[in-house]
Kinemage of the C-alpha trace (Angstrom):
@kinemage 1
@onewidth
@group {chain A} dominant
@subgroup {mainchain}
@vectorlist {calphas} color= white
{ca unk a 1} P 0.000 0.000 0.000
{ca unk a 2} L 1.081 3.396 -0.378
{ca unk a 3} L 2.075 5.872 2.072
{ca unk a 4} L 1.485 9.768 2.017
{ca unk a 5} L 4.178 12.152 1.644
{ca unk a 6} L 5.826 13.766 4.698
{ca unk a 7} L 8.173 16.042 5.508
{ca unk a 8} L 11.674 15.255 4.230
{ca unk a 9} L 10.341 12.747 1.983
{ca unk a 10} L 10.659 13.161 -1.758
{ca unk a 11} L 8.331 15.688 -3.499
{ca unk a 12} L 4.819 14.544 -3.781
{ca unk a 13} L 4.581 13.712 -7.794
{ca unk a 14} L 7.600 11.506 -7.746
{ca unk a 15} L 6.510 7.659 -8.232
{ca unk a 16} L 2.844 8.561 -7.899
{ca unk a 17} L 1.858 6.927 -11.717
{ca unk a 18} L 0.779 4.196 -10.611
{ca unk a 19} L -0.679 5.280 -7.070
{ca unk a 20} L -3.601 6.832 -8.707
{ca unk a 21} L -3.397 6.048 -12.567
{ca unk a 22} L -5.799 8.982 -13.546
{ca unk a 23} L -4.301 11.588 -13.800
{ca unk a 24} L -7.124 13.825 -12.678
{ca unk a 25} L -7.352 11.570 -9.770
{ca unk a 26} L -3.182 12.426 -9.835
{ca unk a 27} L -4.037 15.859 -9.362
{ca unk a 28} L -6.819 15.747 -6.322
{ca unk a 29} L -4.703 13.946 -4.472
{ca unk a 30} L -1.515 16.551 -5.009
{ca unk a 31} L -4.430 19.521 -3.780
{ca unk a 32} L -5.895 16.782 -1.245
{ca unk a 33} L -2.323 16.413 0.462
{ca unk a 34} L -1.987 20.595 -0.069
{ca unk a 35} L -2.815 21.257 3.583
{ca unk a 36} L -1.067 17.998 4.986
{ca unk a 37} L 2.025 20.551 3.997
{ca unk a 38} L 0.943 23.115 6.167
{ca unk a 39} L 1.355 21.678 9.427
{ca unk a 40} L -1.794 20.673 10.435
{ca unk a 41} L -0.630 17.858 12.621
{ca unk a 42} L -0.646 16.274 16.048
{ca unk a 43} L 2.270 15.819 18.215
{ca unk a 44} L 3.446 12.122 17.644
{ca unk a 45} L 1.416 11.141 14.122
{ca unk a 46} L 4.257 12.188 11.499
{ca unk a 47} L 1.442 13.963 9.706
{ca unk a 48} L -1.500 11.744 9.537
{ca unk a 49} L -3.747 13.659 11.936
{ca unk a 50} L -5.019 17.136 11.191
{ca unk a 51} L -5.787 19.490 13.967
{ca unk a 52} L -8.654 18.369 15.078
{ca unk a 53} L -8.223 15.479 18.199
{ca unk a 54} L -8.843 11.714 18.039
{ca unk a 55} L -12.380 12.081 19.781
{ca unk a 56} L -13.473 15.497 17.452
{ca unk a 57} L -12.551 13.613 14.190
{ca unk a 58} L -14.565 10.688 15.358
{ca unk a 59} L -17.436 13.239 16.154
{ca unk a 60} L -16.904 15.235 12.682
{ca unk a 61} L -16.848 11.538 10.963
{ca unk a 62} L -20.500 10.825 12.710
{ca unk a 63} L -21.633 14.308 11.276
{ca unk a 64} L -20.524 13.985 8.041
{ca unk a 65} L -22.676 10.552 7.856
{ca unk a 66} L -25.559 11.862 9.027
{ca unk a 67} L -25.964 14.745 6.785
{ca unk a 68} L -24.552 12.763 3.299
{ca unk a 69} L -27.656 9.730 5.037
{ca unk a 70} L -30.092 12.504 5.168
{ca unk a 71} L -29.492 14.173 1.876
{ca unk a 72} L -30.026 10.897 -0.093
{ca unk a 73} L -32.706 9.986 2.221
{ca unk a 74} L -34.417 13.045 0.719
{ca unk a 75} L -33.645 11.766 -2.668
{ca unk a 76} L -35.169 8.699 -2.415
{ca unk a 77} L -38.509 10.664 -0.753
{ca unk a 78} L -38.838 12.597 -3.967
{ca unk a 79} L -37.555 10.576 -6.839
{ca unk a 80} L -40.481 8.606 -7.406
{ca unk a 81} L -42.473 11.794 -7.498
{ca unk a 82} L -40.248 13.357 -10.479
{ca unk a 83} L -39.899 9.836 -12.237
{ca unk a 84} L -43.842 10.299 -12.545
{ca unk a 85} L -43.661 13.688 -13.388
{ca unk a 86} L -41.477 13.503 -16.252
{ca unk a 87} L -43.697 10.398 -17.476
{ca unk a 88} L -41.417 7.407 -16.996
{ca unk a 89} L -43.798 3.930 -16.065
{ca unk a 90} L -43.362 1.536 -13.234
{ca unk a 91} L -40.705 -0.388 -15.211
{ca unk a 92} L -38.454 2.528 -16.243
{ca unk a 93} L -38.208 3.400 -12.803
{ca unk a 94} L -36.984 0.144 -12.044
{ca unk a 95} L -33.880 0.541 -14.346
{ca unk a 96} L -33.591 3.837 -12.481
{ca unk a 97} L -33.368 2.005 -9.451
{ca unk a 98} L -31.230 -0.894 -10.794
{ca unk a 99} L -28.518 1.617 -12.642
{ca unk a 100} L -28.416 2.997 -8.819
{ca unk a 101} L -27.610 -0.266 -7.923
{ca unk a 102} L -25.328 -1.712 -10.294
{ca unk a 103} L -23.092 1.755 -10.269
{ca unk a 104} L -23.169 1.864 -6.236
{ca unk a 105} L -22.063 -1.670 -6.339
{ca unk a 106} L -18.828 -1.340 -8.878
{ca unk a 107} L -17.676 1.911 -7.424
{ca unk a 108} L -17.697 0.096 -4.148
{ca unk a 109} L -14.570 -1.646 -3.975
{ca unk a 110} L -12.451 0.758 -6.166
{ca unk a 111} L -13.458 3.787 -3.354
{ca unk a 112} L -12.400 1.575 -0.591
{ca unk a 113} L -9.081 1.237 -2.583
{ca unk a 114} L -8.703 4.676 -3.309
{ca unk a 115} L -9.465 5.416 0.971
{ca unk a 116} L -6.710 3.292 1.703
{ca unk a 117} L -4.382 4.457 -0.565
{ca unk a 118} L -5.132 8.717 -1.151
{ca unk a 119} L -6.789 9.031 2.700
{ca unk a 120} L -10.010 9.928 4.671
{ca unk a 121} L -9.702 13.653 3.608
{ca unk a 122} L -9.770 12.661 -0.326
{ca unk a 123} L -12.174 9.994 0.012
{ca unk a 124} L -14.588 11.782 2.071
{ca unk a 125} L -14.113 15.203 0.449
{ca unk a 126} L -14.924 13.089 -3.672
{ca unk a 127} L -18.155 11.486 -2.002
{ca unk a 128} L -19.671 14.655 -1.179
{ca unk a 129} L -18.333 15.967 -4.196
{ca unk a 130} L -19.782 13.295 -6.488
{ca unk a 131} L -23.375 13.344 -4.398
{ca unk a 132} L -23.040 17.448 -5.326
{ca unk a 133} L -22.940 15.937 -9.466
{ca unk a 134} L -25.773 14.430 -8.832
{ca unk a 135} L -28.081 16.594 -6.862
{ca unk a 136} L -26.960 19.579 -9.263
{ca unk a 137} L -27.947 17.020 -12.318
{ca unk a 138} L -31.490 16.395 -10.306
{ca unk a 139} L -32.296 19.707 -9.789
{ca unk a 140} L -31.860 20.241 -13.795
{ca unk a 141} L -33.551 17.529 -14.407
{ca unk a 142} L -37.112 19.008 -12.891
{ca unk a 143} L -36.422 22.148 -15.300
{ca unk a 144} L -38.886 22.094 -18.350
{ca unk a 145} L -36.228 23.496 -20.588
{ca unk a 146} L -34.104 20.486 -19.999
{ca unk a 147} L -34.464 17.136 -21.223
{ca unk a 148} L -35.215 16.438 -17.635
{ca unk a 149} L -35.598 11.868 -18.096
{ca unk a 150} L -31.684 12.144 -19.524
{ca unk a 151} L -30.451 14.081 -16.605
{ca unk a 152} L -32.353 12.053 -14.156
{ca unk a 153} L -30.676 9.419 -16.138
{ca unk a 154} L -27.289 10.828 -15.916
{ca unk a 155} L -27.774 11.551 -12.223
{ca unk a 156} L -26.930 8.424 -11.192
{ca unk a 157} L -23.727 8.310 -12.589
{ca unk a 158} L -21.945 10.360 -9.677
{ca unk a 159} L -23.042 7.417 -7.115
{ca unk a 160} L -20.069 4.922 -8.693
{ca unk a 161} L -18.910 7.358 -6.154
{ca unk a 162} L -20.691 8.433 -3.661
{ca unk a 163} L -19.471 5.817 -0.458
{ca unk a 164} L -19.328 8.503 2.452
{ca unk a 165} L -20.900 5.803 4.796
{ca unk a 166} L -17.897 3.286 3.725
{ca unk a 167} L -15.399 5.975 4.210
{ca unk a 168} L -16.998 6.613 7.914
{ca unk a 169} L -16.302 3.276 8.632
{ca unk a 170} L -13.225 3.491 7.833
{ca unk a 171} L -12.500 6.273 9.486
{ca unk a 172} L -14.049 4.873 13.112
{ca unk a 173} L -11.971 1.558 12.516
{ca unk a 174} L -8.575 3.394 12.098
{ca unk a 175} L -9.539 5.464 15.166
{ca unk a 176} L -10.499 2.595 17.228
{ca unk a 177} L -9.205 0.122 19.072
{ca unk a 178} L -10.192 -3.419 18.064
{ca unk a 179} L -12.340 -3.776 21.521
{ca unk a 180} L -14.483 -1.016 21.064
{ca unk a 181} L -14.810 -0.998 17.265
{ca unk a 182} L -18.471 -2.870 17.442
{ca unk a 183} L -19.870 -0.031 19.547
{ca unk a 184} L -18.031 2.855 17.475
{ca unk a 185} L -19.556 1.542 14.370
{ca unk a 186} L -22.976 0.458 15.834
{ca unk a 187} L -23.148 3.930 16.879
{ca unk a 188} L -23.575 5.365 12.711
{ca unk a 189} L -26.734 3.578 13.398
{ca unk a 190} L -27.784 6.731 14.913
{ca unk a 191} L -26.248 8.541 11.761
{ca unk a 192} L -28.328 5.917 9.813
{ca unk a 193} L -32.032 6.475 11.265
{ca unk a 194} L -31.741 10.242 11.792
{ca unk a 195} L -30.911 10.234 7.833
{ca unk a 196} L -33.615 7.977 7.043
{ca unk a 197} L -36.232 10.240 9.369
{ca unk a 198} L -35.465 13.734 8.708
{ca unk a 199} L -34.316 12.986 5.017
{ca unk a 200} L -38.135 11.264 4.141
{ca unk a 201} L -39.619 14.282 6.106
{ca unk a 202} L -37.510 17.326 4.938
{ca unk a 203} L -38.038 15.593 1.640
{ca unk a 204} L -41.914 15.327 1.678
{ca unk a 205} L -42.177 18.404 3.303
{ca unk a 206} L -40.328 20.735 0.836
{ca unk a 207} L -41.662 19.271 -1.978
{ca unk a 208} L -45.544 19.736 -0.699
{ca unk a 209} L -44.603 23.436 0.525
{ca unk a 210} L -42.141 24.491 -1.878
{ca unk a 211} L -41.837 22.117 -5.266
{ca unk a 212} L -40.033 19.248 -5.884
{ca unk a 213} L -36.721 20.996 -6.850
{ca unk a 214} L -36.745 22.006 -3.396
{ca unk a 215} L -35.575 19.112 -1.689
{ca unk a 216} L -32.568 18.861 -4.300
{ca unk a 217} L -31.406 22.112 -3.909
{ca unk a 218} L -31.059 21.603 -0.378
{ca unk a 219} L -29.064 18.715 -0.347
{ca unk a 220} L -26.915 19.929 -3.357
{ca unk a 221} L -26.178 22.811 -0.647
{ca unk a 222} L -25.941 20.200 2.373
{ca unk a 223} L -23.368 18.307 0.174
{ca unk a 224} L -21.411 20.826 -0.548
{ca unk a 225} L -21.025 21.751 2.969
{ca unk a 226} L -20.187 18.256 3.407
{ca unk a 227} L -16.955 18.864 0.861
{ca unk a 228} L -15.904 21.618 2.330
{ca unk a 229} L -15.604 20.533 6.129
{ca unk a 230} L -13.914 17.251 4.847
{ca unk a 231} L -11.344 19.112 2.780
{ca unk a 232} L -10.837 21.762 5.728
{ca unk a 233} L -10.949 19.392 8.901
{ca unk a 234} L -10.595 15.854 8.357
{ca unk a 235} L -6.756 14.633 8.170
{ca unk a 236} L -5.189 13.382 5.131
{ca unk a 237} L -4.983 10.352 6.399
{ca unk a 238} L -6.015 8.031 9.569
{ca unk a 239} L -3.897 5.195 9.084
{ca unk a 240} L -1.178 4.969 11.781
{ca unk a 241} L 2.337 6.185 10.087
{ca unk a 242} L 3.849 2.799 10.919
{ca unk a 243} L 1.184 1.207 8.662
{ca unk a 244} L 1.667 4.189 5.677
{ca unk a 245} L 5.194 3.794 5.296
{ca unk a 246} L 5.299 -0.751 5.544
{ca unk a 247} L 5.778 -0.960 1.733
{ca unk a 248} L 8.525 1.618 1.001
{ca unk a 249} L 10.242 -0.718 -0.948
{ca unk a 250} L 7.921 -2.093 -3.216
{ca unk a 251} L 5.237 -0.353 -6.430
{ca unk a 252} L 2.107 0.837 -5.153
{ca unk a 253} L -0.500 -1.108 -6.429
{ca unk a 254} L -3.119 0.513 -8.505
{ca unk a 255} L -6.658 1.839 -7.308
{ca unk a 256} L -8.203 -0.037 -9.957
{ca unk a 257} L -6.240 -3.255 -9.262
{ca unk a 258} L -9.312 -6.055 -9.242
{ca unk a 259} L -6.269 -9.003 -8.554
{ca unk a 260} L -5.780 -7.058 -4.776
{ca unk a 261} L -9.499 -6.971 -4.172
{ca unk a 262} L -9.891 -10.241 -5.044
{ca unk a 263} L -6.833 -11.080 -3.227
{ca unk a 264} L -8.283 -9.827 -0.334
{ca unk a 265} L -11.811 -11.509 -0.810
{ca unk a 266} L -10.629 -14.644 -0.261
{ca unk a 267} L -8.132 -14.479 2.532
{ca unk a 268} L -9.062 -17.548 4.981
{ca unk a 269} L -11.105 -15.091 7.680
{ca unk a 270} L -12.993 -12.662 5.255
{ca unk a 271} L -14.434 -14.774 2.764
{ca unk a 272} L -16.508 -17.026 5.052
{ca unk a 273} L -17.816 -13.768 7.163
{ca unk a 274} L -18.344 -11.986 3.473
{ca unk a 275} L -20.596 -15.289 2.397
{ca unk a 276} L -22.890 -15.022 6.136
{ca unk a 277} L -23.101 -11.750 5.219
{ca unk a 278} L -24.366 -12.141 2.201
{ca unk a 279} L -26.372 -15.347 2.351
{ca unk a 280} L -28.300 -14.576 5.769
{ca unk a 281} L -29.233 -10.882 4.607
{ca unk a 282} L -30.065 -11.572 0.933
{ca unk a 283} L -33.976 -13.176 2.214
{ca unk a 284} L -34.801 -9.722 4.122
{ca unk a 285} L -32.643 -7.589 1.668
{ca unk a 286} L -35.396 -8.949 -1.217
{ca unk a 287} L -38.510 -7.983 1.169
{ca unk a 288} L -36.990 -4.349 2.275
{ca unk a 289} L -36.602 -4.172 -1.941
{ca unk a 290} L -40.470 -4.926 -2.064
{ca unk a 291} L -41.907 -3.497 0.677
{ca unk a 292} L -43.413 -0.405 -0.781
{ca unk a 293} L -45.033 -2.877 -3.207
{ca unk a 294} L -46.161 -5.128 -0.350
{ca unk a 295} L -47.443 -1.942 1.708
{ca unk a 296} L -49.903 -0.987 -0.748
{ca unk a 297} L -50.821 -4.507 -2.169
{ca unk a 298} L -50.815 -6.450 0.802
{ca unk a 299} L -50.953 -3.820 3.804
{ca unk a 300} L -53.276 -1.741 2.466
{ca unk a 301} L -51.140 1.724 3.592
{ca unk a 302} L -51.617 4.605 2.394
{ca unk a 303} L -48.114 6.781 1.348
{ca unk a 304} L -48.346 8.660 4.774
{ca unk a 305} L -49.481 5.420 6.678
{ca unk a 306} L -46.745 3.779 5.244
{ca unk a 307} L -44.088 6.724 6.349
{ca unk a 308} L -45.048 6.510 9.123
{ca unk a 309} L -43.938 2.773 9.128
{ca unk a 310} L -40.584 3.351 7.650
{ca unk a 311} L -40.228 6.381 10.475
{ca unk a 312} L -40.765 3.557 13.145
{ca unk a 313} L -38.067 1.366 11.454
{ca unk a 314} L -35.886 4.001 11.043
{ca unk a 315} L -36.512 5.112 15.004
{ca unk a 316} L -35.948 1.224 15.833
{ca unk a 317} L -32.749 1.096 13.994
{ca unk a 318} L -31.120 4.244 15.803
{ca unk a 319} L -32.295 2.437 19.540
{ca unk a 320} L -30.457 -0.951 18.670
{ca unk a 321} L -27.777 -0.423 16.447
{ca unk a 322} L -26.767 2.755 18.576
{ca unk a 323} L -27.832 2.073 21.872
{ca unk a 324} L -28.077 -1.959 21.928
{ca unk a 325} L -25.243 -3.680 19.815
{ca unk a 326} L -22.763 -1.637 21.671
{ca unk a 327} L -22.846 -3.076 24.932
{ca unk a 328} L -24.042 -6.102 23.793
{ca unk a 329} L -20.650 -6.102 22.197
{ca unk a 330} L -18.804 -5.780 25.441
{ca unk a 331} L -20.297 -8.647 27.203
{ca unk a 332} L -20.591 -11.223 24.449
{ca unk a 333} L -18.061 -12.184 22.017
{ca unk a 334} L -18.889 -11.260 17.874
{ca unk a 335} L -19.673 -14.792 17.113
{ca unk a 336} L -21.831 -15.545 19.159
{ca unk a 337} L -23.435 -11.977 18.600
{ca unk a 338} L -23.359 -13.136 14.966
{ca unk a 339} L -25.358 -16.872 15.466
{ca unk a 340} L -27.984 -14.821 17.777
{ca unk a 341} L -28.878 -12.734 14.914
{ca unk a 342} L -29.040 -15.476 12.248
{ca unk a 343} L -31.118 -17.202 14.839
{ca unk a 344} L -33.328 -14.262 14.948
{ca unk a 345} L -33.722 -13.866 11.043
{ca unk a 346} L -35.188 -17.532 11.641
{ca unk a 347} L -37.755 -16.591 13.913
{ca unk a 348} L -39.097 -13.732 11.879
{ca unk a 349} L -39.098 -15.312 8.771
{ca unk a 350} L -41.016 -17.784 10.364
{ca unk a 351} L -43.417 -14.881 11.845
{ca unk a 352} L -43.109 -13.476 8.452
{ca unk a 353} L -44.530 -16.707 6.853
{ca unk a 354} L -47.763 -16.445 9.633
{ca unk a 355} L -48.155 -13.135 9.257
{ca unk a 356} L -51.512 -11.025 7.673
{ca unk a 357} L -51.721 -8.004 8.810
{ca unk a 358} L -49.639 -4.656 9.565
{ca unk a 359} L -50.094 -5.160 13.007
{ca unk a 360} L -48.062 -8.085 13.330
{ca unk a 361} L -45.493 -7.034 11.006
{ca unk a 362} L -45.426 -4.202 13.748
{ca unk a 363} L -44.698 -7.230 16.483
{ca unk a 364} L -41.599 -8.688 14.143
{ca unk a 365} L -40.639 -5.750 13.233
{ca unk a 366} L -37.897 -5.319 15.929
{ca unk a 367} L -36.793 -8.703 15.323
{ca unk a 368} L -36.117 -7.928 11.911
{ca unk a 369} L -34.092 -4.670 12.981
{ca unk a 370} L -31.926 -6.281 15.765
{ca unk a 371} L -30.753 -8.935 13.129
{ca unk a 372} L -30.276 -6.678 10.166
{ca unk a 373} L -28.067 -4.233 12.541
{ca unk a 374} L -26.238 -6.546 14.376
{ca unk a 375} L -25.120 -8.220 11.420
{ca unk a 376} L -23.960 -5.432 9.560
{ca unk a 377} L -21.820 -4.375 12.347
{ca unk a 378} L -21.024 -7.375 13.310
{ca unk a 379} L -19.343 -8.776 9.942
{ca unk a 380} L -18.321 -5.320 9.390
{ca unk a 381} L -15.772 -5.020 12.773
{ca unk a 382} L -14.891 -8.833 12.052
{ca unk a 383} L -13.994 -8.088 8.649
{ca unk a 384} L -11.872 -4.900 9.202
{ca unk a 385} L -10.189 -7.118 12.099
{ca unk a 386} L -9.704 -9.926 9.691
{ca unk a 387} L -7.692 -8.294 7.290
{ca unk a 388} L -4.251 -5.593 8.268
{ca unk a 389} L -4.662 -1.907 8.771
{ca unk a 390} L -3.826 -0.659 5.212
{ca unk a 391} L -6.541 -2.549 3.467
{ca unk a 392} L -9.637 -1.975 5.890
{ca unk a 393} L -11.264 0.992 3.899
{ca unk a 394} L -11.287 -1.918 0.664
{ca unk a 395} L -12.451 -4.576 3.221
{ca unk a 396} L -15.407 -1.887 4.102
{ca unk a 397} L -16.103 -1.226 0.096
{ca unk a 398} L -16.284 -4.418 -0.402
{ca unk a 399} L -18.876 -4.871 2.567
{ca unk a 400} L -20.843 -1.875 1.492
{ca unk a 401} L -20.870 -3.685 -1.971
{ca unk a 402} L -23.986 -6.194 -0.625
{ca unk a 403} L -26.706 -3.452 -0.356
{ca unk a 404} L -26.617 -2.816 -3.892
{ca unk a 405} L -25.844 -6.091 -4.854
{ca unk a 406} L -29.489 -6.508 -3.216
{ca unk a 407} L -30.976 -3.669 -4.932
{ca unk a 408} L -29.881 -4.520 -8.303
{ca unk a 409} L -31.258 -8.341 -7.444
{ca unk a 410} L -34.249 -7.502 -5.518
{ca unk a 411} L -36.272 -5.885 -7.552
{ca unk a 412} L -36.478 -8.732 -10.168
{ca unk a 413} L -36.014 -11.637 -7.908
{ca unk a 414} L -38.026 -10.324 -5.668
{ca unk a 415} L -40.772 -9.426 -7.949
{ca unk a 416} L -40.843 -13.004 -9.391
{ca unk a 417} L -41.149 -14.756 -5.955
{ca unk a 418} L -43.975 -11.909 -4.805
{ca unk a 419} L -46.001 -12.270 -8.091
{ca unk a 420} L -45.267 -16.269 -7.734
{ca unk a 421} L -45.953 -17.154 -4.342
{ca unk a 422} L -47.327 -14.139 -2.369
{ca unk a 423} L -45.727 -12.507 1.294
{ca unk a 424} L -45.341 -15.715 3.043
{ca unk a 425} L -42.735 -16.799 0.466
{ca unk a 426} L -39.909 -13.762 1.607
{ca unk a 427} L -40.758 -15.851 5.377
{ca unk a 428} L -40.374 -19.162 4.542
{ca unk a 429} L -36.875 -18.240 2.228
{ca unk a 430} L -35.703 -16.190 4.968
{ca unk a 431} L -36.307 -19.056 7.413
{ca unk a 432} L -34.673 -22.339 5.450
{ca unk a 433} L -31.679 -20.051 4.181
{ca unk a 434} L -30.881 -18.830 8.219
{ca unk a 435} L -31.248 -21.983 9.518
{ca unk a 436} L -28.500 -23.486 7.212
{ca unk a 437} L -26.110 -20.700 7.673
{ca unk a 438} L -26.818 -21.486 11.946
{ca unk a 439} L -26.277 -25.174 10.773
{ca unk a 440} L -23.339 -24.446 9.318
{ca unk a 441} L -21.710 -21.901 11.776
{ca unk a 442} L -22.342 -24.017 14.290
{ca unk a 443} L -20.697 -27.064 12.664
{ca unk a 444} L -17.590 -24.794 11.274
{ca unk a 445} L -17.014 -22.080 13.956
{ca unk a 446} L -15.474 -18.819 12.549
{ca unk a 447} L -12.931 -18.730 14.945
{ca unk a 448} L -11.145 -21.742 13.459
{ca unk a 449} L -10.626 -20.125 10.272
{ca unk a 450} L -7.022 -18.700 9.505
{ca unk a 451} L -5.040 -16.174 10.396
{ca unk a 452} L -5.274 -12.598 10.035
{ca unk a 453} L -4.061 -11.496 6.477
{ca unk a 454} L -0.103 -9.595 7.447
């Protein structure tokens, strides 16, 4: 991995070609590393911490999160509005949806492998600047004058990289220690649900009061913001200088190098946590994808009932994954944290196979929460622990991969088995699948997989 420039090292520029092979992504990171030359350092990092302290970065980190999480919270509130404004059908909006998908889940890894190599300030500072591109190219797109269905098009294209909630993580793992990593990143949970319930009602709001360009303006403003407090105040880097500087000796591998992110995929301890991951989440993943098809079909909501719904989830999410997981972390170890919420995937899916009405999906509802939390952070902290320090923010773009993996699968997958079988069919699926992946972690313990990757 490479290591940023310091002080009495050779002049930024010099071996850099194949660092970041772009070469505008060259040039951001020679102006990303700009201030990194000015002294903004802590007593004791070589260079890698910026003014702030350990605990205010952390704090900033959690800030940043929650206003990116809120912004495309308010996205999501309004963009099937416009798609029916500008006249695009139920299944054009899908492959809205699914180019959201499919770009979030490619830029994924490659942003994880530019955070590890260019730093927290440069990877933070090009998601808010990529969310900017594309809450600039919404708001044209509700102009009249503009061919508004191309630039809602073309709006998607900035998410390949917009990964603030990936950089976050990494971020909070570099800045914690091992032991209290769980908590630290159960606690974006908070970032998570106050994004998810002020975004949906800042978004609804502004577009009843004020028009539906409203909403984008505002977060094309929020984002900016965002930009320019991780350009001015987070540090270059958060990686200790003892982990920058290991591979002196060798060439820098590329950003873009798929044979290290494979590479890293299958190391002995990441890819059977990466497969739970993906496996015992996929079942719920496919009725999240659904749900506002199930709401009206099934539920009977209407759109407000139904926020209302998604406000409740989003209030239950904050509660356990910020309040909960954290010191259930400290009193149980993570894989036994991780069976107890495959174990309680099974039980809801089996609730969800029973269930016919809203008011019991209200019942299994925290259930469903508790296990979708605690095993995203869960597999998250193991992952980041499972592989070394220089290659956690590609560990956490590959993680961050699944949820579009999900959304690009879901809403054809899930479509078939809804239109096929009906609700009960997300329960039983959700059911069989979690109670092979408890068979088989309890046959094949994670802890007797290898050794962490050097």
């Amino acid at each position: 991995m490479g290591h940023p420039f310091h002080p009495g090292e050779s002049a930024p520029g010099q071996n850099q070609q194949d660092f970041c092979p772009l070469p505008a992504a060259r040039l951001a990171l020679l102006w990303f590393r700009s201030l990194q030359d000015s002294g903004y350092c802590l007593p004791g990092m070589s260079g890698s911490m910026a003014a702030l302290p350990r605990q205010g970065i952390i704090i900033l980190t959690y800030v940043l999160a929650a206003l990116e999480l809120t912004c495309l919270f308010m996205q999501f509130s309004i963009l099937p509005y416009l798609s029916r404004t500008l006249g695009l059908d139920s299944v054009s909006f899908g492959y809205l949806q699914t180019t959201f998908g499919v770009l979030q889940l490619l830029g994924g890894p490659v942003f994880g492998r530019f955070a590890d190599q260019c730093g927290a300030r440069a990877a933070l500072s090009l998601s808010f600047l990529a969310a900017s591109a594309l809450y600039l190219l919404l708001v044209a797109s509700c102009s009249p004058a503009l061919p508004g269905v191309f630039l809602l098009f073309a709006s998607r294209i900035p998410s390949a990289l917009m990964h603030t909630l990936p950089a976050a993580q990494m971020v909070i793992t570099d800045l914690t220690a091992p032991t209290e990593r769980p908590a630290a990143l159960g606690r974006l949970g908070l970032c998570f649900g106050i994004g998810i319930i002020f975004g949906s009602l800042l978004g609804g709001t502004l577009n009843t009061a004020y028009g539906i360009q409203c909403p984008a303006i505002l977060a094309f403003v929020v984002t900016l913001l965002g930009a320019v407090l991780s350009f001015t105040c987070v540090p270059a880097t958060t990686k200790e200088a003892s982990v920058q500087s290991a591979p002196q000796g060798g060439t820098k591998a590329s950003v873009f190098d798929l044979k290290a992110i494979t590479r890293l995929l299958l190391l002995p301890r990441v890819l059977p946590v990466f497969l739970v991951k993906v496996i015992s989440g996929l079942p719920s993943g496919l009725f999240l994808v659904m749900f506002s098809i199930i709401s009206m079909d099934f539920f009977q909501l209407e759109a407000a009932q139904a926020g209302y719904l998604m406000s409740f989830f989003g209030i239950l999410q904050m509660m356990i994954q910020g309040l909960v997981i954290g010191r259930l972390s400290t009193h149980f170890p993570e894989e036994a944290l991780l069976r107890s919420s495959v174990l309680v995937f099974a039980v809801v899916g089996l609730g969800m196979a029973l269930m016919s009405s809203v008011l019991h999906f209200c019942f299994l509802m925290p259930g469903l929460v508790f296990s979708l939390c605690t095993l995203n952070v869960v597999t998250d902290s193991m992952l980041t622990k499972a592989v070394s320090a220089s290659d956690t923010g590609t560990m956490l773009g590959l993680s961050a991969s699944v949820q579009p993996l999900t959304r690009t699968l879901g809403p054809t997958l899930g479509g078939l088995l809804y239109r096929s079988y009906g609700v009960p069919i997300f329960g039983h699926v959700q059911l069989m699948v979690n109670l092979l992946v408890l068979l088989v972690l309890w046959k094949k313990p994670l802890s007797q997989k290898g050794e962490k990757a050097r």
